[in-house]
C-alpha positions as CSV (number, residue, x, y, z in Angstrom):
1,X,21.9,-24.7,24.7
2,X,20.2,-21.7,23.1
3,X,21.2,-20.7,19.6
4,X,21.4,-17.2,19.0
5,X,19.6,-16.2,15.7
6,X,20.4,-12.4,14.0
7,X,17.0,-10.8,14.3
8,X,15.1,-9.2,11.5
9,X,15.0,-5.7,10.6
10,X,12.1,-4.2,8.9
11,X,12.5,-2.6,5.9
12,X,13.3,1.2,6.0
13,X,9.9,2.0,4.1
14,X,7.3,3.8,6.0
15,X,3.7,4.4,4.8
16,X,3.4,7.6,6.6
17,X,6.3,9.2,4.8
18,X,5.1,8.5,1.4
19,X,1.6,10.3,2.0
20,X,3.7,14.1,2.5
21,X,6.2,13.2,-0.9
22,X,4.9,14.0,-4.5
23,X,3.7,10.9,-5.8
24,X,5.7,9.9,-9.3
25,X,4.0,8.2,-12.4
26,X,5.7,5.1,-11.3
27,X,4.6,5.5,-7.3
28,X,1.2,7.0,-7.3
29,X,-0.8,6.5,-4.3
30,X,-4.6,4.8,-3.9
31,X,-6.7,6.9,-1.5
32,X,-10.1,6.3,0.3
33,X,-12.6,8.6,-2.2
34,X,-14.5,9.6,1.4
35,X,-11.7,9.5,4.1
36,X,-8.7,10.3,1.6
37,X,-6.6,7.2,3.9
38,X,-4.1,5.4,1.8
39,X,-4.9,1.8,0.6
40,X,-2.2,1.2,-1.9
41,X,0.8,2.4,-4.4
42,X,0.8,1.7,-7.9
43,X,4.5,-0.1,-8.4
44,X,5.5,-1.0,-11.9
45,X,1.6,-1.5,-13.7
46,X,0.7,-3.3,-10.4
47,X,-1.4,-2.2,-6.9
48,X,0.9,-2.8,-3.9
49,X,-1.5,-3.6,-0.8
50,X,0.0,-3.4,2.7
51,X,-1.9,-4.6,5.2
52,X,-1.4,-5.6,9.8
53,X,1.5,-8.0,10.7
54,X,2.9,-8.0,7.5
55,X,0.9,-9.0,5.1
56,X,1.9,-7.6,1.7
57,X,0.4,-8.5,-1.9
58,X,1.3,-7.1,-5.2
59,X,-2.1,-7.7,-7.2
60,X,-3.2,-6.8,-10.7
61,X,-5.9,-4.2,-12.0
62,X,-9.1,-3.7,-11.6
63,X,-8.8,-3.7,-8.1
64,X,-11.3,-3.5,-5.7
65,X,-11.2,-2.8,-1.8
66,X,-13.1,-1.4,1.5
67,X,-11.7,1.0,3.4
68,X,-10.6,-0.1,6.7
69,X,-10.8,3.5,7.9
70,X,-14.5,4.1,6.9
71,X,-15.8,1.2,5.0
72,X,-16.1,3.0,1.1
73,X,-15.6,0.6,-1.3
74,X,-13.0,1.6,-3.4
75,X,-12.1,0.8,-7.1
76,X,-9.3,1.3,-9.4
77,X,-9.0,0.5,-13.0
78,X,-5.0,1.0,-14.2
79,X,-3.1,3.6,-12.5
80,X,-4.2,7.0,-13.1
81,X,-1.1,9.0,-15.2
């Protein structure tokens, strides 16, 4: 007999929205230097990456990463203020 199981619901957060909302010193956005695509948001002195199928990480500075929209590797320091 089949057990019914409450599905999950993804979290209300969308990616797209934050790009047209001013950024605050505490949620500053990472952009591509070439392509200006988003790579990450600066949450709380730490880089929140966000990547396909759900993969998440919250990693420390510096931070390096490539572009998956053009390939520019891209580097951040601390978050810019």
């Amino acid at each position: 007999m089949p057990t019914h199981l409450p599905s999950r619901q993804a979290a209300p957060t969308s990616w797209s929205g934050a790009a047209k909302t001013k950024p605050t010193t505490s949620d500053a956005e990472w952009r591509c230097t070439r392509c200006d695509k988003l790579l990450g948001v600066y949450r709380d002195g730490r880089m929140h990456l966000r990547f396909a199928r759900g993969h998440e990480y919250f990693v420390g500075f510096p931070v390096q990463a490539n572009c998956r929209g053009c390939g520019t590797l891209n580097q951040a320091s601390g978050p810019t203020r």
